[in-house]
N, C-alpha and C positions, 0 to 999 in steps of 0.2 A: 505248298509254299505260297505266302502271298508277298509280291513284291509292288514296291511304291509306286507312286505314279510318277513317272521321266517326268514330267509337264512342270513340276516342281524344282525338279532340279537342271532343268535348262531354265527356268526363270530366274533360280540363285543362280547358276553361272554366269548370265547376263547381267544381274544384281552387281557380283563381286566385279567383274571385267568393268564396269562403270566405275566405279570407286575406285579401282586398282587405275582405273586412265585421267581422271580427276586428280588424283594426287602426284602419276607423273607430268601433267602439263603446270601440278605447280611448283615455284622455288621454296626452297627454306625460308622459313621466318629469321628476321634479320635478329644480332645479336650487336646491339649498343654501347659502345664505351660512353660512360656518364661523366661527365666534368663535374670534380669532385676536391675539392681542398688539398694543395701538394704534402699539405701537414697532418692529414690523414696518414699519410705512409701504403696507402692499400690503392688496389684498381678493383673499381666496381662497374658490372654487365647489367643491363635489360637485356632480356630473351622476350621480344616483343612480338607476343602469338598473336596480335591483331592484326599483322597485316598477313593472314590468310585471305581466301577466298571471301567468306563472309565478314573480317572485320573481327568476330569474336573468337574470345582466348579460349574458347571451349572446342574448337572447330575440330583441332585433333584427338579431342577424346570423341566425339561424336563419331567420327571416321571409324575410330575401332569398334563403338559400342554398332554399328550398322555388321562392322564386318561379322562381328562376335555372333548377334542374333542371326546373321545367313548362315554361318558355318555351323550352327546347333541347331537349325533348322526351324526357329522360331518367327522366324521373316519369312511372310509366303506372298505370294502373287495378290492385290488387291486389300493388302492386311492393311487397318487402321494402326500408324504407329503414334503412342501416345507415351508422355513422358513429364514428368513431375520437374518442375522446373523455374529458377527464380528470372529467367531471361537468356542467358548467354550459351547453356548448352541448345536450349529450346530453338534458338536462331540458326544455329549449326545443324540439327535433327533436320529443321522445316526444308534447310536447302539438301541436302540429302535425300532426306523423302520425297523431294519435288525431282531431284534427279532419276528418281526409281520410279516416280510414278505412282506414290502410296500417297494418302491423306493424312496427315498429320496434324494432331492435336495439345499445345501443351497445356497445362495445370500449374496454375499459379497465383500467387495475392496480387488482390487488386492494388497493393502499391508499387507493383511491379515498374520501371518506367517506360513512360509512351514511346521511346523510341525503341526499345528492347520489340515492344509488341507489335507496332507499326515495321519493324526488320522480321518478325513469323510471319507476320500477316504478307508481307511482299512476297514470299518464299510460298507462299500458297498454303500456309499453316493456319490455323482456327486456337481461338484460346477460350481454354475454360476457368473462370477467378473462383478463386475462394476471399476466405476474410482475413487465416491465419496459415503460417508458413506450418505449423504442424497438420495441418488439413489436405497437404498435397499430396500426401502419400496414399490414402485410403478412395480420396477422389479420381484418382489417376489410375488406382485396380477398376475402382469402379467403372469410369469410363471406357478402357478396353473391354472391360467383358460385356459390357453393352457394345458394344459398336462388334466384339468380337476381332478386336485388336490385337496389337503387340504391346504390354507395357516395359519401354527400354530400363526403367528401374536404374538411374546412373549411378545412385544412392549407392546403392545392391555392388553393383557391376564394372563399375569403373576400376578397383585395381585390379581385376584381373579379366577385364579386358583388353586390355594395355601390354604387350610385351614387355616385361621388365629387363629380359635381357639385353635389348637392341631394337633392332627393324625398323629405324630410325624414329627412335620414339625421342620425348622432349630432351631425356638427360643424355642420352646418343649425341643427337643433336648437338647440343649447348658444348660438351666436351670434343666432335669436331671443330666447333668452328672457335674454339681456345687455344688449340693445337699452334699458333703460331704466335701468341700473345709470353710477353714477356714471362707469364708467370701461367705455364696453360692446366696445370693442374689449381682448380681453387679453392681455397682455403674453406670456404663457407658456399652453399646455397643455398638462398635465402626462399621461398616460397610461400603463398598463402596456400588454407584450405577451405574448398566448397564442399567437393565429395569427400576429400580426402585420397584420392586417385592419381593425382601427380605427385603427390609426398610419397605416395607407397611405393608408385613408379621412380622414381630419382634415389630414393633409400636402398630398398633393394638392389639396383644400380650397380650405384657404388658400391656396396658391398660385397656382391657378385666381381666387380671388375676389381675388388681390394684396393680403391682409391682410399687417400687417407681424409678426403674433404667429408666435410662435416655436413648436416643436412638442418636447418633450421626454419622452422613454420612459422610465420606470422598467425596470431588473432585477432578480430577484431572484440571491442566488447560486447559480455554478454553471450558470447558464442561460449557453448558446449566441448568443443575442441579442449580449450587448454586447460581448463579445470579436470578434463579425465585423464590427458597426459598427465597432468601435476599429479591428480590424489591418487593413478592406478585405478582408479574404479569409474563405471559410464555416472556422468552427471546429465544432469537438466539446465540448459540456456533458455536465453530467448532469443528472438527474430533478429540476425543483423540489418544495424542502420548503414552496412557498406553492403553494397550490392554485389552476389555473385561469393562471398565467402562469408563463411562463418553460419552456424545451426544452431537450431535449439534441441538437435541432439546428437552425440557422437554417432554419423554414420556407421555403416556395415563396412565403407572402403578407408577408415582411419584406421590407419596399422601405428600405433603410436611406440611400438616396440621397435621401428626403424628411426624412430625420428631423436636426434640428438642435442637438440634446446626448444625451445616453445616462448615464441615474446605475444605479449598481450600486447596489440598496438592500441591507442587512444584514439577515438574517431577524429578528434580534431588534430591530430598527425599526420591522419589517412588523407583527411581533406586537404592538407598542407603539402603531402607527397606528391598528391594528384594535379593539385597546381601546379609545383616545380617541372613535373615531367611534362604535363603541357609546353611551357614556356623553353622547357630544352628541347620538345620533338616536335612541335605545334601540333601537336596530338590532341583527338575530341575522347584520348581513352580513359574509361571511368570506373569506379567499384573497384575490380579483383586487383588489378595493381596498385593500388594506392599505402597497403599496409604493405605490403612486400617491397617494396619501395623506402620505407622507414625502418625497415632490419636492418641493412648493412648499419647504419647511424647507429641502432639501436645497439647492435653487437660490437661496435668497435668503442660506445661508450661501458661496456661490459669489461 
């Protein structure tokens, strides 16, 4: 009989007791009432994940995908974690990684922006550019097997890293803290997709819990996403000009068989949303929220 080596699994115990005390000294992410037109007729929420630890909206998928790779045993003591990435999980991974004490690399196009990389770089993370957002995937295997890494794959991973039943995952979340609002069941969620991992997460959800709300994705253009929900078959995009959503090619974590509308958002919308939430939350948040943000408009002009 050959048995493993303890050394391993006292370094994942300590791995996960790290993350598991990280996330009890933090509070929930706050959930926004928007001042929105009384002639609307409707109440519209921001579920604003930036004010995590790090700032980015990707911080609690990161958390799972760390837990995921200890509990499969893929995360070991000293491993290079590396991860394909347009900025905003990549910032979440570096602080993670730096909590554990791993070196962390992410992959990504040089149009990435300078604050995304200048926030790895603080976090103790190293970045490796390519030229095109289809190059990060092949560059990012590459890099762990040289370095002899972890590659976290969010692409891959993210919906079912994620508890969909509960465990205080985002749509958990968003549905407490409704629980006392005039109307606590809602009608619509609106959300974008990157990985496609919080739509499969919040879809499943509800339907698991037999809520009757509806679950609706923003795109941006250009993006891959809604042309394959539309026609049922994977299509080809290009690179989004919103940072943080939208592919040039349907992910492995878009479950498009959860998902019950699809609005193509117009980049100069995006831009348009992003300002307004500024100006209502004095907020520096940019990219993923800006087309989720133009849904609720979007669906109530529907």
């Amino acid at each position: 009989m050959t048995i493993s080596a303890g050394a391993d699994r006292a370094w994942s115990d300590e791995a996960i007791r790290r993350i598991d005390a990280e996330g009890n000294r933090s509070a929930d992410t706050h959930l926004l009432a928007l001042p929105i037109p009384e002639s609307w007729g409707i109440d519209v929420y921001l579920k604003d994940e930036s004010t995590h630890r790090t700032g980015s909206l990707k911080h609690r998928l990161a958390r799972s995908l760390f837990l995921f790779g200890l509990v499969n045993g893929w995360i070991r003591e000293g491993a290079t974690i590396v991860e394909a990435s347009s900025g905003s999980t990549a910032v979440s991974e570096a602080y993670f990684a730096q909590l554990l004490g791993l070196p962390f690399v992410a992959v990504m196009t040089r149009s990435t922006s300078p604050e995304k990389i200048a926030l790895i770089e603080q976090y103790g993370g190293t970045c490796h550019f390519v030229d095109d957002a289809s190059e990060v995937y092949d560059a990012a295997e590459r890099v762990a097997a040289e370095t002899g890494g972890h590659y976290m794959d969010q692409f891959t991973y993210a919906e079912r890293a994620t508890d969909w039943r509960g465990n205080n995952n985002i749509a958990e979340s968003i549905f407490r803290q409704m629980e006392h609002e005039r109307f606590p069941v809602p009608e619509w969620v609106v959300v974008g997709a990157g990985t496609g991992g919080t739509s499969a997460t919040i879809g499943r959800y509800l339907r698991y819990n037999r809520y009757p709300t509806r679950l609706a994705v923003v795109d941006p253009e250009n993006s891959a996403f809604y042309p394959t929900w539309a026609g049922g078959s994977a299509a080809v995009g290009q690179p989004s000009r919103i940072e943080g959503i939208g592919r040039p090619r349907p992910e492995p974590s878009f479950i498009p068989s959860v998902i019950d509308a699809m609005i193509q958002v117009p980049d100069a919308a995006s831009v348009a949303a992003s300002r307004h939430l500024r100006s209502f939350a004095g907020s520096t948040r940019r990219g993923t929220d800006e087309p989720a943000a133009s849904g609720p408009e979007l669906l109530r002009v529907e």
